[in-house]
N, C-alpha and C positions, 0 to 999 in steps of 0.2 A: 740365832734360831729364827728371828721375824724375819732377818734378810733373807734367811736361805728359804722360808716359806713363800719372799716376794718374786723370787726369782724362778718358782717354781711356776707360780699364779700367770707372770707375766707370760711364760709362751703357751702355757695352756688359755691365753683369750684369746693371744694372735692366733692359734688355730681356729680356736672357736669362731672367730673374727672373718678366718679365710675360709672355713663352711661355708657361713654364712653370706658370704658376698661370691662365691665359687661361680653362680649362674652368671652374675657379670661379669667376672671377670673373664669366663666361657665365651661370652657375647663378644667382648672386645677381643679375646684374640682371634674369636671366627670370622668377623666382622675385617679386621687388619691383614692376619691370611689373605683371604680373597681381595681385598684391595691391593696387597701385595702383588698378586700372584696376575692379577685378570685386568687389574688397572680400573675399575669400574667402582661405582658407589653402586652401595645396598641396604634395603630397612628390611631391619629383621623384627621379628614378632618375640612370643616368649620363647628363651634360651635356656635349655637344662644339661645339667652335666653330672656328673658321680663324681662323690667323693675324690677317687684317683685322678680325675679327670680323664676318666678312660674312656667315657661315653658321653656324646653330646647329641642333642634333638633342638632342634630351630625351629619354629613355626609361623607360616607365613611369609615366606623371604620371596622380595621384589628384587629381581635382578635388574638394572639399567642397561640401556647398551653405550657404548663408550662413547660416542660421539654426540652424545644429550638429547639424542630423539626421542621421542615420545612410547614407542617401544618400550614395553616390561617382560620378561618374562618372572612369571608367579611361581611358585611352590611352594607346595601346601604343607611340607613338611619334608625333613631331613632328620633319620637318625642315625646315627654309628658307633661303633665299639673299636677303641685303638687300644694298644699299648697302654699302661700307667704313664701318666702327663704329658700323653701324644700330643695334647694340644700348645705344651711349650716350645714342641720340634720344628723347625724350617718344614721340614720333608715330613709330611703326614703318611701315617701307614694304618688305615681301615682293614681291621679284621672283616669285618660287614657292614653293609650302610647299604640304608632305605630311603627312594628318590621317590617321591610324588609329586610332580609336578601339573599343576592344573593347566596351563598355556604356554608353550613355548613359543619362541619368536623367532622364526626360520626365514633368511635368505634365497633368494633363488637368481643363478644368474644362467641360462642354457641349462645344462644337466647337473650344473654342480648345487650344492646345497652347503648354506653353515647357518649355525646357531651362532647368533647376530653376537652373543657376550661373551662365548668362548673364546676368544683371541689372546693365548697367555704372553705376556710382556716378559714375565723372569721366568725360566727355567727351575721353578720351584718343585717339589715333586707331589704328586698326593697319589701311592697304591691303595689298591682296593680288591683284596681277596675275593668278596662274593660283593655283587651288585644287584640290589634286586627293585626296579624300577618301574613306572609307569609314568604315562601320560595322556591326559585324558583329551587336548585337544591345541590343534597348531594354527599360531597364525603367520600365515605364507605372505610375504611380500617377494612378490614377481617381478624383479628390475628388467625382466625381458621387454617391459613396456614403458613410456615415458607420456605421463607419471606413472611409478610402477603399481601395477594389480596388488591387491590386499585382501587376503579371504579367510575367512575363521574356519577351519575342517575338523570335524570331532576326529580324531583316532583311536582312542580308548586301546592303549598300546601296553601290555605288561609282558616284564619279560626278566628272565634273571643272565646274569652275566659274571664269567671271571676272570679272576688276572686281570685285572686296570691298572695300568701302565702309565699314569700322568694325564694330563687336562685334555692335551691334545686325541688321545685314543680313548675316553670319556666322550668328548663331543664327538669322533666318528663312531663309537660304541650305539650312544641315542639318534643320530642321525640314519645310522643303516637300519636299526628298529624300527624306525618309523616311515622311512621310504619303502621298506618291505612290504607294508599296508598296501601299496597300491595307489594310495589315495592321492601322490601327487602326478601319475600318471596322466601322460598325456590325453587317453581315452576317458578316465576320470575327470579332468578337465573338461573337456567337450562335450562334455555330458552321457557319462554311462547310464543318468535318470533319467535322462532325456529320451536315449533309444528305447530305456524299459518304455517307456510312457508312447512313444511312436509307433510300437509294438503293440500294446492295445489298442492305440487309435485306427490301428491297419485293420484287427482283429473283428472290433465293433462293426469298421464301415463291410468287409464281407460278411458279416453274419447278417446286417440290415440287409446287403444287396441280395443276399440267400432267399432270404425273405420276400423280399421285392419280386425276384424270379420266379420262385412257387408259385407266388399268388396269381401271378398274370400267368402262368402255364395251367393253374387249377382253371380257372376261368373261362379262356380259348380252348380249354378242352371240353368244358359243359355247353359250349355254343357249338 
């Protein structure tokens, strides 16, 4: 009878056990995924998951880019809903998941554009039924120049998306979101603030010379 009570006791702590250590163990496999999958190191902030491990949220995640530069891309938080124990599958399958990213770290070589830490090394998969995403601001390194240009541009970019089809259609998913903006446009570049503001400056100097003209017409006309 003691035995058959011990043998009862013992897998009910392992569970109790794997509750309780669930968000770590959450951490290390989101943490190994992405190493897997992107080739890249990452620090992640706090990691939470369900029970099933059907849902995980990461907070904080510094993305590196693969070749040790000093480049990060941040986000501020990741959450998603998969399958029961999606998180022990090679091939991830997102019912939905929420992307905030505060700064991305965008390439530019001529017209092409990449997210400097999207480069997937193994053909691992990860779908994603509904994507619903933002980002709040990019920084462009322009290898059109030597050294290349480096410039922070807010975009404040939300958008939702579906059918995500793997890493590679993920990174042109946010990439076309955020070129849409305008903002890396070459007129943007060259200063669309700049016209606004040349544009007043044209505006002030004829209303001064309006002015200027009056006066000397009021005056030759009272002489």
């Amino acid at each position: 009878m003691l035995r058959r009570g011990i043998w009862l006791v013992i897998p009910a702590v392992l569970i109790l056990m794997l509750l309780m250590a669930r968000n770590g163990i959450a951490g290390y496999l989101a943490e190994r995924w992405i190493v897997q999958t992107l080739g890249i190191n990452v620090m992640m902030g706090e990691v939470r998951t369900g029970l099933g491990f059907n849902r995980i949220e990461i907070d904080n995640l510094s993305v590196n880019h693969p070749d040790g530069s000093e480049w990060v891309t941040q986000v501020a938080a990741i959450a998603g809903e998969m399958a029961p124990l999606g998180l022990f599958k090679q091939d991830l399958h997102f019912l939905t998941m929420n992307l905030a990213i505060t700064e991305a770290v965008v390439s530019r070589e001529e017209r092409q554009f990449k997210l400097l830490h999207l480069t997937p090394l193994h053909p691992k998969e990860c779908k994603i039924d509904r994507l619903d995403w933002s980002v709040e601001r990019v920084k462009l390194i322009d290898n059109r120049t030597n050294p290349p240009k480096i410039r922070t541009i807010n975009v404040n970019v939300r958008q939702t998306d579906v059918s995500i089809d793997g890493i590679e259609h993920l990174e042109k998913t946010l990439l076309t979101g955020m070129v849409k903006t305008g903002v890396f446009d070459e007129k943007t570049e060259k200063g669309g603030g700049s016209n606004h503001s040349s544009g007043q400056i044209k505006s002030s100097l004829k209303r001064t010379t309006d002015k200027v003209k009056t006066f000397f017409q009021k005056t030759f006309k009272k002489e």
